[in-house]
VOTIKE-865361 format. One record per atom (N, C-alpha, C): residue in three letters; x, y, z. Coordinates in steps of 0.05 Angstrom, whole numbers, plus 32768, in hexadecimal, padded with zeros to 4 digits. Example, Ala and Ser with C-alpha at 12.3 -4.5 7.8 and 13.67 -1.06 7.14 Angstrom:
# VOTIKE-865361
ALA81087F8E809CALA80F67FA6809CALA81087FBE809CSER81017FD3808ESER81117FEB808FSER81028001809D
END
This chain:
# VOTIKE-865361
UNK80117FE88000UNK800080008000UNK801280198000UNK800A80287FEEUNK801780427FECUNK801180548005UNK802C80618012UNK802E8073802AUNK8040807F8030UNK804F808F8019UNK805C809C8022UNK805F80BA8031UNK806480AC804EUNK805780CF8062UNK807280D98061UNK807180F28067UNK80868103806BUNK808980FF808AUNK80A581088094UNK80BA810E8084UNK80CE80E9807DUNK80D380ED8062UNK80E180CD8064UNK80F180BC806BUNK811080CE8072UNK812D80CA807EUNK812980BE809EUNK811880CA80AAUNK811380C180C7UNK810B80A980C5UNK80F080A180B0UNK80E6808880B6UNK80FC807280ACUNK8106807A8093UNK8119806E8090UNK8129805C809BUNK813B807180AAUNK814B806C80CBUNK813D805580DBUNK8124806280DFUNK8112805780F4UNK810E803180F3UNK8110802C80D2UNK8107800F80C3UNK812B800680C5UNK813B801680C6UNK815A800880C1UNK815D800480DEUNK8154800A80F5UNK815D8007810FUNK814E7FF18110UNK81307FF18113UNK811A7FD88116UNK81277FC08103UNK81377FC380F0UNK813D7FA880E2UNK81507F9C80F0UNK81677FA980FEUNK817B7F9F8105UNK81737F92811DUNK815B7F97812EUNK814A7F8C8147UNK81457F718148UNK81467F608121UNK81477F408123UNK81247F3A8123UNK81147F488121UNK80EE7F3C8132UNK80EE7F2A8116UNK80E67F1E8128UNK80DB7F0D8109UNK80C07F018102UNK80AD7F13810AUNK808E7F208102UNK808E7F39810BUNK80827F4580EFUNK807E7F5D80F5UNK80647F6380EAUNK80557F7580F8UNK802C7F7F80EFUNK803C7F9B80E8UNK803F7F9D80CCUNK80397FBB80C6UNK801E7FC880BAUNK800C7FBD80BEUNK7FF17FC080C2UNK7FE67FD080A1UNK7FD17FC280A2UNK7FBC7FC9808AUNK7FC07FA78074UNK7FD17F98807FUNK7FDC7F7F8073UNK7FE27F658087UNK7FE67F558079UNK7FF17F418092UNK800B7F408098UNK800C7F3380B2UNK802A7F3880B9UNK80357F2A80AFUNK80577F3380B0UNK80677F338091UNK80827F2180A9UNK80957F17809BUNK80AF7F1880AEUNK80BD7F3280A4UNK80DE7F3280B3UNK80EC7F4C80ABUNK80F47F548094UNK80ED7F458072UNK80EF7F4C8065UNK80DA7F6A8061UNK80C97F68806DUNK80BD7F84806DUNK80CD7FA68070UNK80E47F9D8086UNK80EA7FB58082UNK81027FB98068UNK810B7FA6805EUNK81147FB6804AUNK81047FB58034UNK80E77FAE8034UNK80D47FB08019UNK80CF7FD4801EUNK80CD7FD8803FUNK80C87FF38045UNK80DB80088033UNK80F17FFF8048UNK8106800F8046UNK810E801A8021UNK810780018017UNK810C80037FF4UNK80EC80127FEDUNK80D980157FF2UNK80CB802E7FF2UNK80D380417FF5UNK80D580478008UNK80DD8065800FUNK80F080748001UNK8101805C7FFEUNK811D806D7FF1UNK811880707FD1UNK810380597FC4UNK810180637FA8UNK80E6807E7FA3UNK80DE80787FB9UNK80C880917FB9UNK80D680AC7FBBUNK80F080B17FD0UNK80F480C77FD9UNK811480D47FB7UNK810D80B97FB3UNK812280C07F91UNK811680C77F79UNK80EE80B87F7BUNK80E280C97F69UNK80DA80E57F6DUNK80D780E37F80UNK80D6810B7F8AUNK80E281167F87UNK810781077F89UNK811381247F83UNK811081287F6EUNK810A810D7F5AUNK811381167F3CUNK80F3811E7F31UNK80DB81247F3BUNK80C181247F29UNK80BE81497F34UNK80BC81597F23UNK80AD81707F1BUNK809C81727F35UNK808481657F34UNK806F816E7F43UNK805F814C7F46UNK804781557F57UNK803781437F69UNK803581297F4FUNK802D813A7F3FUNK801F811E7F2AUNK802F810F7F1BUNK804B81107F1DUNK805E81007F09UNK806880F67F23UNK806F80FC7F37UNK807180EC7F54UNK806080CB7F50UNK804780DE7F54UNK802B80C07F4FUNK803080B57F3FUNK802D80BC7F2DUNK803780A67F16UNK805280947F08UNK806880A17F14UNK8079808E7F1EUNK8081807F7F34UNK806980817F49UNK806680737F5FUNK8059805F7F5AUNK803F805E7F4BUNK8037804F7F3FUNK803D80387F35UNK804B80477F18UNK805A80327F10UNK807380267F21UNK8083802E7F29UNK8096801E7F40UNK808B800D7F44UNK807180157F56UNK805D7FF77F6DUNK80477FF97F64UNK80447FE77F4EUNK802D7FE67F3AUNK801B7FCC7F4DUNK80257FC37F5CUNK80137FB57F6FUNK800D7FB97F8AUNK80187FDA7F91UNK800D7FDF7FABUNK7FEE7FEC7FA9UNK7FE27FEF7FBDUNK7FC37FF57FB6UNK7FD0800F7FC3UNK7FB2801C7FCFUNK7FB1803B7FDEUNK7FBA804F7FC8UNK7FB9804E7FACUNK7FCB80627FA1UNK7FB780797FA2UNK7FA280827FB5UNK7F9080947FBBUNK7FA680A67FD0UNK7FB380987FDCUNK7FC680A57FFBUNK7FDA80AF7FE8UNK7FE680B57FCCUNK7FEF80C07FC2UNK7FE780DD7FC3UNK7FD680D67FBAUNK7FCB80F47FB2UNK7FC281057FCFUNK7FC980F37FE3UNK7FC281058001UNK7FE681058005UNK7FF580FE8005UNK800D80FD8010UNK801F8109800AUNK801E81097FE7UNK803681127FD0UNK803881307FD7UNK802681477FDFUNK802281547FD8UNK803681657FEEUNK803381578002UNK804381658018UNK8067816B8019UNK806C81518000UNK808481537FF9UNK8091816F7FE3UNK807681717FD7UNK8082818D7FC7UNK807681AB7FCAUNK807381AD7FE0UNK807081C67FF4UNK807B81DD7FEBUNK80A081D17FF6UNK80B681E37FEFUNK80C181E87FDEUNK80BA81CF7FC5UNK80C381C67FADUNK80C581EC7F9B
END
């Protein structure tokens, strides 16, 4: 499911510390629980999300190469609530 909240570098961090923790179930909720391959399914979100932003213009070429990236994540509605906050300052 698409969710990329601001700000990203923290959560980032946040999924590289929790991996190194070893759990081996994890509920990151809205899905079933996953083992720790989750956090680097995360972690490889974030970081290709926060590389289409730098490189997309504005909100809507964001979405749509988010899209396509994770042409099998659902929520691509939380795009259009989330993207937006990234290009503020843009």
């Amino acid at each position: 499911m698409h969710a990329p909240m601001f700000p990203i570098p923290p959560r980032i961090r946040m999924l590289k510390s929790l991996r190194g923790k070893n759990y081996k179930w994890i509920m990151p909720g809205h899905v079933m629980p996953m083992g720790p391959e989750f956090f680097d399914k995360a972690i490889q979100y974030y970081e290709t999300t926060l590389k289409i932003i730098g490189e997309s213009p504005d909100v809507k070429t964001a979405n749509e190469k988010l899209i396509k990236a994770y042409p099998r994540y659902g929520g691509t509605f939380l795009l259009d609530l989330f993207l937006p906050a990234f290009y503020k300052n843009k």
